[in-house]
N, C-alpha and C positions, 0 to 999 in steps of 0.2 A: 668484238672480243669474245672467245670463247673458255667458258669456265667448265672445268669436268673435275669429276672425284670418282675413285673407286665404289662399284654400288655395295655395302652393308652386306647384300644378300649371295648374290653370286658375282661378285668380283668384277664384272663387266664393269666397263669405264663408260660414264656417262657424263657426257655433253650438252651444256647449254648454250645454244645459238641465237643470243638476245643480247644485242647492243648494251640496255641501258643496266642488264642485270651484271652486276662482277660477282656476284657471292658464288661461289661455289651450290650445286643445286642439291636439296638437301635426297632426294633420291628421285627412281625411275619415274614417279608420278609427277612430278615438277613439271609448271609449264614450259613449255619450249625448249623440252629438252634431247635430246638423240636417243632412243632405245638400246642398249645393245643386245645384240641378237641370242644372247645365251640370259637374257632375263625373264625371267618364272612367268612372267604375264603371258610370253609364248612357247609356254610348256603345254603337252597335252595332257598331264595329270590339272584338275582345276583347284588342287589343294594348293601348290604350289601359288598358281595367282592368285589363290585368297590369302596367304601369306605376303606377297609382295604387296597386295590391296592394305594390307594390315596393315601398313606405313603412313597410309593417311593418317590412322588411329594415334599412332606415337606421337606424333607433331603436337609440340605446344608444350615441351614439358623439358626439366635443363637436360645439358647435353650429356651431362652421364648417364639419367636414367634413359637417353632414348639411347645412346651405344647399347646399353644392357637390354633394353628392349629389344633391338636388333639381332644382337647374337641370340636372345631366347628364339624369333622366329628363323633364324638361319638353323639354328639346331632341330628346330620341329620340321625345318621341311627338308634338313638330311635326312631325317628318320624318316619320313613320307615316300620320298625317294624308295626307302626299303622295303617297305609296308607296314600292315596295322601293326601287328609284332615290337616290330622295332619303335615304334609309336607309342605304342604303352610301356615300354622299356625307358623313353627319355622321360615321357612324363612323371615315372614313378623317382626317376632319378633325381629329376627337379627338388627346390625345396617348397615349402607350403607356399610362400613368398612369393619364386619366382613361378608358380602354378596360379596365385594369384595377376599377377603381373600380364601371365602369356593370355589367359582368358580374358582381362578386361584389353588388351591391345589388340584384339582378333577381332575382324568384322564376321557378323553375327551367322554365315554359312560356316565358316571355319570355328565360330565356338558351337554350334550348333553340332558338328562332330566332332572337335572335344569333347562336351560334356557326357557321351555315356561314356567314354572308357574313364574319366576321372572318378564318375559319379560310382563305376565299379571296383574300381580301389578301395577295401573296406577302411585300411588305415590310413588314408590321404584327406589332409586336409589342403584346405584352400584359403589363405588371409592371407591380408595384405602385410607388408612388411614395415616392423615398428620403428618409427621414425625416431633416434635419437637425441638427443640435442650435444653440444659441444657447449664449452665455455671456456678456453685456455686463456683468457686475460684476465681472469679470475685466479691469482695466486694465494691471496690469503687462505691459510689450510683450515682454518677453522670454516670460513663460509662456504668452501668447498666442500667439508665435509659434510655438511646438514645440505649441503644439495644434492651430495652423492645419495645420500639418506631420505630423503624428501623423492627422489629422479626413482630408486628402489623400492619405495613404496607405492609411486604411483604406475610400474612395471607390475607388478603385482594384483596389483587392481586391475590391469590391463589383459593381463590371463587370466584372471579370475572372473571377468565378466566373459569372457571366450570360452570358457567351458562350459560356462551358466547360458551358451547357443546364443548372447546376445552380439550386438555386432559394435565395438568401439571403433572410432577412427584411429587409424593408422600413425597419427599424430597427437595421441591420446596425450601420451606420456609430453611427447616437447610444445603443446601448447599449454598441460599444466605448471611446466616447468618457466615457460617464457617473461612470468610474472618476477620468481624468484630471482631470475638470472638479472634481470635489469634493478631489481632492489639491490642483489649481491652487488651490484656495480658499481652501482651508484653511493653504497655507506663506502667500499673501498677507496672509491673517486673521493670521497669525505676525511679520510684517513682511520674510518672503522674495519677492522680489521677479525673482528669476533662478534658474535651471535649474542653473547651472555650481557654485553653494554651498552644495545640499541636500547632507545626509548622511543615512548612513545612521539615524542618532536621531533625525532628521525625519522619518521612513518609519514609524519603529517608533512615534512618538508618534500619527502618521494613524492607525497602525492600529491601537493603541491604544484612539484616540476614536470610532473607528468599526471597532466590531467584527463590523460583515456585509460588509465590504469582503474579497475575498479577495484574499489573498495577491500570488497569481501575476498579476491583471490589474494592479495596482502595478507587480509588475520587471516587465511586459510593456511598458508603457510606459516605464519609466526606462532598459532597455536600450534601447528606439530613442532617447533624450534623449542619450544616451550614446554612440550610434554618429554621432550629428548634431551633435559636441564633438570636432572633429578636434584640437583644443592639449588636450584634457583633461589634467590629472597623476592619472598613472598610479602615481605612489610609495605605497605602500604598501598598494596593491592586487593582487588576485590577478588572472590572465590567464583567461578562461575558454577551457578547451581543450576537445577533443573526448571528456571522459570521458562513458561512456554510465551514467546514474542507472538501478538497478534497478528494475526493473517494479512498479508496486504493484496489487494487487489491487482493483478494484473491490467493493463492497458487495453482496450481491445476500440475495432473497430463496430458501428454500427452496422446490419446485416446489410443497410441499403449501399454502401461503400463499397460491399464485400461483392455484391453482384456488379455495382457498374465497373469495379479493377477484371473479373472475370467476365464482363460484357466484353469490355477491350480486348483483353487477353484471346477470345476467341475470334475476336473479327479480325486482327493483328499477327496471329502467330499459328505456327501447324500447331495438328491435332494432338500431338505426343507433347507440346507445351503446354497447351491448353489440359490436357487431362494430369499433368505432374500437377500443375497450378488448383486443378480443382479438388485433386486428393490432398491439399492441405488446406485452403478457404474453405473448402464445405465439409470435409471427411474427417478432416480433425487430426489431420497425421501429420508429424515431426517431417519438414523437406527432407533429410537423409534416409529416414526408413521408408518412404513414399520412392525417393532414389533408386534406393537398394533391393525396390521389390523383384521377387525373382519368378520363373513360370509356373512355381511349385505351390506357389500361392492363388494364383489363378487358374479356374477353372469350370465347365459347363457342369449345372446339375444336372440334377434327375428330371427335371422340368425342362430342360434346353433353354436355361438363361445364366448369363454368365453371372459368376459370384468372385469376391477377392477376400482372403486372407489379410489385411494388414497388420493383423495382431495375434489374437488368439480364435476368435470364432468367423467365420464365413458370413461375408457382406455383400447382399445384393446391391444392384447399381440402379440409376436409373436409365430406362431406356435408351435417351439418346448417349447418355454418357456408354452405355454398357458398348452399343454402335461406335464410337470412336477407340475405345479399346480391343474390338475386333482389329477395328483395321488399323491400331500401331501392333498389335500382336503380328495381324498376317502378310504387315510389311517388312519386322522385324525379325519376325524367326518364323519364317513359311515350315508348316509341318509341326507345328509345336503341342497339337494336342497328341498326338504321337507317339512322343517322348513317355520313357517312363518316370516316374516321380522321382527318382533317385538324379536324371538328368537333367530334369525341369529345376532342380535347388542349386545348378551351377550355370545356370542361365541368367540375367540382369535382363531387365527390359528397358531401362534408360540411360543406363552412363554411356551407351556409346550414339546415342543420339546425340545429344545437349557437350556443350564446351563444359567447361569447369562451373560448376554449383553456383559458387559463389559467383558468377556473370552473369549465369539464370535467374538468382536471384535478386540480384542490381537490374538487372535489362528487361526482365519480366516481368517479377513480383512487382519489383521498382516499391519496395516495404518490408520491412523484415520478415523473416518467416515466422518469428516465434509468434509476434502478433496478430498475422494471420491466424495461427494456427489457433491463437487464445479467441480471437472475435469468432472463428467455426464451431469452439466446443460451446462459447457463449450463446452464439444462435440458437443451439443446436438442443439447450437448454428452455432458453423461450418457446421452442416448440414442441417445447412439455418432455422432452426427452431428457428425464431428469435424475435417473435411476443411475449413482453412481458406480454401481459394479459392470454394468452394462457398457457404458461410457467408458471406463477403465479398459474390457476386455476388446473394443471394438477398434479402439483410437491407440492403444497403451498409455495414454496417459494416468499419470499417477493420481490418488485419490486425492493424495493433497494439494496439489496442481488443480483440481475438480474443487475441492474445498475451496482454494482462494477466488474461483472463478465464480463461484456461488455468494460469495461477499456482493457481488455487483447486481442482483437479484431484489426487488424488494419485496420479496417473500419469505418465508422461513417455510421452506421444503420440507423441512427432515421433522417437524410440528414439535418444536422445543419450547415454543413459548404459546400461551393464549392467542387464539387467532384472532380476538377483536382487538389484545391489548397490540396485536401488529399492524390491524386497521387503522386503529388511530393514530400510529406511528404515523403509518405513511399519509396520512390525512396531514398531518405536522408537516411533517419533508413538505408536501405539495404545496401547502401554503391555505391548504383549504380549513382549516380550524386553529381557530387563535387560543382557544382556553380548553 
């Protein structure tokens, strides 16, 4: 039985000659399929076949956004067709979004000439496009309305961190909001109908019935409901003042855990997994910004040893580590010390290796990231590297993130207390002095 579909890119009609397949083949790179002879792969421009190669990249994501993906690359390689000109003509046309979009679905020779003519655009940016959320079985207008108001405020925050050079998820806004919408449902489903006559045994019963909901994104929302209730009654309720809640210790792993999960990891998987995994078990860095590192961050000094940017100041590597970043670099972007700096900030070095994050981090880490990334700054700590500004500017992580991480220490670093009366403390803890 033979199944064919018109190709996305140049229209040729493409054939699959595979008994056991009926789907229709989702394009020209599909196994078993018929080529047609006006398809870009047997173009003599080689832009074009890194545009048709591009389609591996789209795969795995729903079907609108790859249609949209699609037409982005059939327009780039009309303009290709014409030359550079007309090249920087579509892209400037593009919006920030779908500039975003065309650069991460390009395999790494055809972003690799993208990025200087984007990088020379002085007023072009490049992010991803923000994900909205919907709620149309949400009719009560009052709950609607503190989510429109809630949705608006955290759009806000979402540019405001984008101008401040930081880099939010694209899904900022609808997974802050995915909390709300399922409370908003669920008082509705109850027959609550307004904001102003939940209690708190409406809260407890949400969370309750939904016990993966936590806690804190609940009052996170209900404080702003509640700051947007200027007549609220206030009777018999307590005033929140400026008491400051004790620190709590994060989770972490022992360091001996921490190398045999990265023993595996190296004997198990390529090098470009291996080094994502080790820039947050040992390096201390958030899996998304370890992700999103770009080649403008990396680079040889004045000694001929490679150093990485992950935050604010330039970090040497070790050796062999430094050696495996060679060779994901000069597999991934051949020519890339080259580039000028302006070109190197629209280059990625790993989303177009790795499937989706989150399966990286199920199949790989096989542990969450956050606690990795608390057991690296913990280690990282026991080996006296304890100077929280340093720690801060190296990793980003925040100081008070560094403070709760320092609770699980039984020292007092920062010499706040008598150092004998903390001897004897920990003489108690151990079990070694009774009186």
């Amino acid at each position: 039985m033979k199944t064919e579909r018109p190709c996305p890119l140049c229209d040729g009609v493409i054939q699959r000659d595979w008994p056991k397949e009926k789907r229709e083949p989702a394009n020209c790179l599909a196994p078993h399929v018929t080529v047609p002879p006006q398809c870009w792969q047997h173009d003599a421009n080689p832009l074009l076949d890194y545009c048709a190669k591009s389609q591996l990249i789209v795969r795995g994501i729903h079907a609108a956004a790859i249609a949209h993906a699609n037409s982005l690359l059939r327009g780039l390689g009309a303009s290709i067709r014409t030359g550079r000109p007309a090249t920087e003509k579509y892209l400037k046309f593009l919006t920030a979004e779908d500039r975003f979009e065309l650069l991460r679905h390009a395999i790494p020779p055809l972003r690799m000439h993208l990025a200087p003519m984007v990088a020379d655009m002085d007023a072009v940016q490049v992010h991803a496009k923000l994900a909205k959320p919907t709620y149309p079985d949400i009719t009560a207008p009052d709950l609607r309305k503190q989510l429109a108001r809630f949705e608006e405020k955290l759009a806000q925050r979402y540019w405001a961190r984008l101008r401040c050079n930081h880099k939010p998820s694209s899904r900022y806004v609808a997974k802050g909001l995915a909390e709300p919408i399922r409370l908003a449902r669920f008082l509705q489903d109850h027959g609550i109908e307004r904001w102003d006559v939940v209690r708190k045994r409406d809260i407890v019963a949400f969370l309750k019935a939904n016990p993966g909901v936590l806690p804190r994104t609940v009052a996170r929302f209900m404080r702003f409901v509640e700051d947007h209730r200027p007549w609220a009654d206030q009777r018999g309720r307590y005033k929140r003042g400026a008491m400051t809640k004790p620190l709590q210790p994060p989770e972490v792993l022992q360091p001996a855990e921490v190398e045999q999960l990265l023993t595996n990891i190296r004997h198990t998987r390529s090098d470009a997994e291996y080094l994502l995994a080790w820039l947050v078990c040992k390096l201390g860095l958030r899996l998304q910004g370890a992700y999103d590192l770009t080649l403008d961050c990396v680079r040889i000094n004045n000694d001929g040893k490679l150093v990485i940017r992950p935050f604010a100041v330039w970090v040497s590597l070790p050796k062999a580590i430094e050696q495996r970043f060679l060779t994901v670099l000069d597999a991934t972007a051949p020519g890339w010390g080259d580039l000028n700096e302006a070109a190197k900030s629209g280059v990625t070095l790993f989303p177009h290796i790795f499937s989706p994050l989150k399966t990286f981090s199920r199949k790989v880490l096989c542990k969450p990231p956050g606690l990795l990334r608390a057991s690296a700054l913990f280690a990282a700590m026991l080996h006296g590297h304890t100077d929280r500004v340093t720690l801060h500017y190296t990793t980003g992580a925040s100081i008070r993130y560094l403070t709760r991480i320092e609770t699980l220490l039984s020292i007092d670093l920062h010499r706040r207390l008598d150092p004998d009366l903390v001897k004897r403390r920990n003489e108690y803890i151990l079990g070694q002095r009774d009186t």
